[in-house]
C-alpha positions as CSV (number, residue, x, y, z in Angstrom):
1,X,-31.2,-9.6,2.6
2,X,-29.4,-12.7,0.7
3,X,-30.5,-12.4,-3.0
4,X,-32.3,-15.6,-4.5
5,X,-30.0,-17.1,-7.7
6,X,-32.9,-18.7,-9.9
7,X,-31.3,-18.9,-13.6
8,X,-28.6,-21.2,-14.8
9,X,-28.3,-24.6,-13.1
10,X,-30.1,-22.9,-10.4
11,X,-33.2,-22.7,-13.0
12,X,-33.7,-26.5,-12.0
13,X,-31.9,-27.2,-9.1
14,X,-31.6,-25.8,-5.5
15,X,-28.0,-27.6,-4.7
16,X,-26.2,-27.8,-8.3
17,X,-23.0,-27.3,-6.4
18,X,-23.4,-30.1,-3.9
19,X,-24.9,-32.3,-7.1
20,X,-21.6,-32.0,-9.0
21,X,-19.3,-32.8,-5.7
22,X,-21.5,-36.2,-5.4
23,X,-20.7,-36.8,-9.2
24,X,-17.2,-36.4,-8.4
25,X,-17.1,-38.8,-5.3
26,X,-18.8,-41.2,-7.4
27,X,-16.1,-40.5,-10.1
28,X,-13.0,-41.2,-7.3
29,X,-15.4,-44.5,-6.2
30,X,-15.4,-45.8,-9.8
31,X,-11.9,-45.5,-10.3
32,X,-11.1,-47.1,-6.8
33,X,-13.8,-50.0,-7.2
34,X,-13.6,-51.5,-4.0
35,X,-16.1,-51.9,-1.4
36,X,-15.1,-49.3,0.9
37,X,-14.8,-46.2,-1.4
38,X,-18.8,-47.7,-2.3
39,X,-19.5,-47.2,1.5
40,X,-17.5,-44.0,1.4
41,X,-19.9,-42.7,-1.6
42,X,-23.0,-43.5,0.4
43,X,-21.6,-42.0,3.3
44,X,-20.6,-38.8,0.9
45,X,-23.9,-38.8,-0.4
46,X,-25.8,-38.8,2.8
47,X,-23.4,-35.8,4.2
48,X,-24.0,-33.9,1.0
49,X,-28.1,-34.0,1.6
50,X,-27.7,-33.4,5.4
51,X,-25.8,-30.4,4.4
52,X,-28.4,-29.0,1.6
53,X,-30.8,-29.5,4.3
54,X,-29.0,-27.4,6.8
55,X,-28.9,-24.6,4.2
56,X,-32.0,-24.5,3.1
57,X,-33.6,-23.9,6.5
58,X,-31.3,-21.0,7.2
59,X,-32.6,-19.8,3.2
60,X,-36.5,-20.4,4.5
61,X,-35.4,-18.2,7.4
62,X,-34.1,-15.7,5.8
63,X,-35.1,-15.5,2.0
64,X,-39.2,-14.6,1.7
65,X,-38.9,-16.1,-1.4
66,X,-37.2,-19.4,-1.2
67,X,-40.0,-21.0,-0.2
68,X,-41.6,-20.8,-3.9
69,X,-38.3,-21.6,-5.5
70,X,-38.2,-24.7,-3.2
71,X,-41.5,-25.8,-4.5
72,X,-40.3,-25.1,-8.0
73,X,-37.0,-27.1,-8.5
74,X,-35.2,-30.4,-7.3
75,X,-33.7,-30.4,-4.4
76,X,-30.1,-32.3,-5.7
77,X,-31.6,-33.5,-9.0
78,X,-34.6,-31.8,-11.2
79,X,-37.8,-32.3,-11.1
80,X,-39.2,-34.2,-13.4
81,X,-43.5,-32.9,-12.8
């Protein structure tokens, strides 16, 4: 089976890859400062969880213990309780 990451970003969050790639769009949307890279950020944004999502029901499927680890940590941001 897959093994189950749980230390470094991965202590806090389930998607730290997908967290950084939104940082970066929002980066490239700051820079361009018009209304449509804004739209395109949203969109970007809205992809990015869509995508998590996909993943982590394959993981649930697959990996006994995700389940815990998903009640554990943030999904693209930590949990703050």
């Amino acid at each position: 089976g897959a093994l189950l990451v749980t230390s470094g970003p991965y202590r806090r969050i389930r998607h730290p890859l997908y967290f950084g790639e939104i940082i970066h769009i929002f980066g490239v949307a700051i820079l361009a400062a018009t209304p449509a890279a804004l739209y395109l950020f949203v969109v970007a944004v809205a992809l990015q969880a869509i995508r998590a999502k996909i993943e982590e029901r394959k993981f649930l499927a697959s990996v006994p213990e995700y389940a815990e680890f998903r009640r554990n940590t943030g999904f693209l941001w930590p949990k703050v309780f």
